[in-house]
TORPA-4810 file (N, C-alpha, C, O; in nm, 3 decimals):
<nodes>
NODE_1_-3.199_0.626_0.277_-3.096_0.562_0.195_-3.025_0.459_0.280_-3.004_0.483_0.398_X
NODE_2_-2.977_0.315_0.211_-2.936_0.265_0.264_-2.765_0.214_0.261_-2.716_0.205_0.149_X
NODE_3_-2.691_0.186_0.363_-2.508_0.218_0.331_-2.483_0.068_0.243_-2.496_-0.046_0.289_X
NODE_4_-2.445_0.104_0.107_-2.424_0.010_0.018_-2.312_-0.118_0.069_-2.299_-0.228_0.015_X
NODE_5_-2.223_-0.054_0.209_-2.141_-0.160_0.245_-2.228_-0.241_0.392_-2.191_-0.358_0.400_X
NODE_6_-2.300_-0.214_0.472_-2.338_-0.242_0.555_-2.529_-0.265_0.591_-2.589_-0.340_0.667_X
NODE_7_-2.574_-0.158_0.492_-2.715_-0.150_0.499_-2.753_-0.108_0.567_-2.876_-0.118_0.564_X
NODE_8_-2.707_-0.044_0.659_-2.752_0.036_0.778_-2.796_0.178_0.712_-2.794_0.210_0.593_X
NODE_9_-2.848_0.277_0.862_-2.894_0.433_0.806_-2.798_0.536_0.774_-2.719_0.581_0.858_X
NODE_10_-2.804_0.577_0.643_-2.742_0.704_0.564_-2.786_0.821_0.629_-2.901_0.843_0.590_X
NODE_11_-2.753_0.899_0.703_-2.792_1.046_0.682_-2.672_1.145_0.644_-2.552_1.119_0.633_X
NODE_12_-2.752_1.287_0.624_-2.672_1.389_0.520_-2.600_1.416_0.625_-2.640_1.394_0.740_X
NODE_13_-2.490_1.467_0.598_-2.410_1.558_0.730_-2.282_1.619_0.641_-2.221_1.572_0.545_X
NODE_14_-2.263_1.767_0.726_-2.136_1.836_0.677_-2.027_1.793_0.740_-2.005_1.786_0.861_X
NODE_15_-1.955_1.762_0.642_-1.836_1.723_0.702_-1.705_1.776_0.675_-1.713_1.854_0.580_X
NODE_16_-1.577_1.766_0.722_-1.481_1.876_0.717_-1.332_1.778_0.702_-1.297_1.687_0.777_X
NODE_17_-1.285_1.813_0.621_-1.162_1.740_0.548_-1.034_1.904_0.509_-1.043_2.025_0.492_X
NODE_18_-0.938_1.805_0.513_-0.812_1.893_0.515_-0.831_2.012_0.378_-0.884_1.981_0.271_X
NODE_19_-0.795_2.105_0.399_-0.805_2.222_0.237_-0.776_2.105_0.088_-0.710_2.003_0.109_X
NODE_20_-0.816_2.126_-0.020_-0.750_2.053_-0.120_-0.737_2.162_-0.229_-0.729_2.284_-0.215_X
NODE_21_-0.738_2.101_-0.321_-0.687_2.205_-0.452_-0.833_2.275_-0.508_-0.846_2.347_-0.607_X
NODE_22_-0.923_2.234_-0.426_-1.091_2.344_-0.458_-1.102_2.454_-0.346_-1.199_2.526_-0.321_X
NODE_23_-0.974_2.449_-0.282_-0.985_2.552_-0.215_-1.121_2.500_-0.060_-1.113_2.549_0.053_X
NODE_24_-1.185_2.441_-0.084_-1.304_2.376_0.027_-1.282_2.326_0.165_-1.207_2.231_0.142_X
NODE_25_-1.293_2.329_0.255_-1.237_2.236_0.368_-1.416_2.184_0.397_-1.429_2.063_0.413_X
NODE_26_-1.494_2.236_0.402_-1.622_2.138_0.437_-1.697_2.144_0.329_-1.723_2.238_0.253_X
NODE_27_-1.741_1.992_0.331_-1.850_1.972_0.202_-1.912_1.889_0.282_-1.868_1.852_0.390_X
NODE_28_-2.070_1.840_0.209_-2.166_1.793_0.192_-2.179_1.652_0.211_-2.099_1.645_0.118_X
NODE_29_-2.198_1.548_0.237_-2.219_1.418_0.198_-2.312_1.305_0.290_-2.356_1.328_0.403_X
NODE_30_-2.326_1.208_0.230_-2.403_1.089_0.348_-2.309_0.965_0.442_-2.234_0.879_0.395_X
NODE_31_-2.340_0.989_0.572_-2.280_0.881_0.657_-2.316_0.806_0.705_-2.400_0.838_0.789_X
NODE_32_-2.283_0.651_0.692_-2.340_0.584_0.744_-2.342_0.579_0.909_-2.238_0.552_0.968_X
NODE_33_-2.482_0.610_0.994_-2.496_0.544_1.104_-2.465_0.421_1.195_-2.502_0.419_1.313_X
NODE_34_-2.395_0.315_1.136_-2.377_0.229_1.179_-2.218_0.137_1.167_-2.162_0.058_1.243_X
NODE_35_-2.187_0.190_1.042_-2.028_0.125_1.022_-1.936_0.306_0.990_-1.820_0.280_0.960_X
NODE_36_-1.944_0.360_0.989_-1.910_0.500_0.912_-1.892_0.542_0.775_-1.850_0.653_0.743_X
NODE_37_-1.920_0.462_0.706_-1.944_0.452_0.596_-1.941_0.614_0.526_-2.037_0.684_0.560_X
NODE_38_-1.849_0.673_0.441_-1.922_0.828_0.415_-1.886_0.821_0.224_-1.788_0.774_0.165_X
NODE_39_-2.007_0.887_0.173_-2.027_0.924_0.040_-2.043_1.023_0.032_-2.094_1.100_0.114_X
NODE_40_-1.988_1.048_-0.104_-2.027_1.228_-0.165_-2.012_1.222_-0.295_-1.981_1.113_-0.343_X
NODE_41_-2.029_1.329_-0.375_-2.017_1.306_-0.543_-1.894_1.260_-0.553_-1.898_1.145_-0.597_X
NODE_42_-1.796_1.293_-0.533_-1.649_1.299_-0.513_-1.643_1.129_-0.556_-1.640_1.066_-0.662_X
NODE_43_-1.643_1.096_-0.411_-1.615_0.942_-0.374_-1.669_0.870_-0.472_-1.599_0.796_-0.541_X
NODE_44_-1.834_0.886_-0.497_-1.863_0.814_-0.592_-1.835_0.833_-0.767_-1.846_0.742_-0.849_X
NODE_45_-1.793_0.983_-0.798_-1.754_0.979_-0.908_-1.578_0.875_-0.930_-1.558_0.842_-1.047_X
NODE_46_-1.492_0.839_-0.849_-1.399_0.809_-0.844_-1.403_0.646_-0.794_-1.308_0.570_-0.809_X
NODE_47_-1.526_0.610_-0.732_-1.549_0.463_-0.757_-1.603_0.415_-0.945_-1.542_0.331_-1.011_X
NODE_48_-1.704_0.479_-0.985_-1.739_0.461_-1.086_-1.593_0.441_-1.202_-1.565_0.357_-1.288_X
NODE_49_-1.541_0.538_-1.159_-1.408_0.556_-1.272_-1.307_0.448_-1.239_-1.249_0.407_-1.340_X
NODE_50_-1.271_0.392_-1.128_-1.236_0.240_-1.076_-1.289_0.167_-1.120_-1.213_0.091_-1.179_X
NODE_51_-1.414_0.134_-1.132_-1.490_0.038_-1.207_-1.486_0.018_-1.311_-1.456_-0.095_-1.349_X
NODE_52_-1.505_0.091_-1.376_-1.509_0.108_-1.537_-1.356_0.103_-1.586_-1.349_0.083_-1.707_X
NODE_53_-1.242_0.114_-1.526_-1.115_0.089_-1.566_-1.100_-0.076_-1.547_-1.036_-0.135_-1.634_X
NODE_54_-1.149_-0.144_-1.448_-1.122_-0.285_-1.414_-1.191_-0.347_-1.493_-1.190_-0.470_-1.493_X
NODE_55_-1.274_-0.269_-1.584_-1.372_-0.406_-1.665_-1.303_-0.388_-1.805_-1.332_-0.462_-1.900_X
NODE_56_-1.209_-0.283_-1.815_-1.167_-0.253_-1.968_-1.032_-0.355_-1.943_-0.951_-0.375_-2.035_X
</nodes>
C-alpha cells in the first residue's frame, strides 16, 4: 500500500494511543515508512465524513 500523502511504504503496525471512550488503548492500523503518516478505520471513517460535509 501506498501513503496517500507522501507515496512512500505503508506497513501494518500496533499502535498505542491514550484510553478513549472504547475503553482500547492499542489498536491496529497502517504507517507510513517514510513521512509517519498513520491510518486506521477510525481516521478514515472521519476523513470521509469531512468530505462529504464540505461538498454539501
Amino acid at each position: 500500500m501506498k501513503c496517500p500523502r507522501c507515496g512512500g511504504l505503508m506497513v501494518s503496525d500496533r499502535l498505542q494511543d491514550l484510553k478513549d471512550s472504547t475503553g482500547f488503548i492499542h489498536f491496529y492500523g497502517v504507517r507510513c515508512l517514510v513521512c509517519g503518516e498513520i491510518l486506521d478505520p477510525t481516521i478514515l471513517e472521519n476523513r470521509e465524513k469531512h468530505q462529504l460535509a464540505s461538498v454539501n
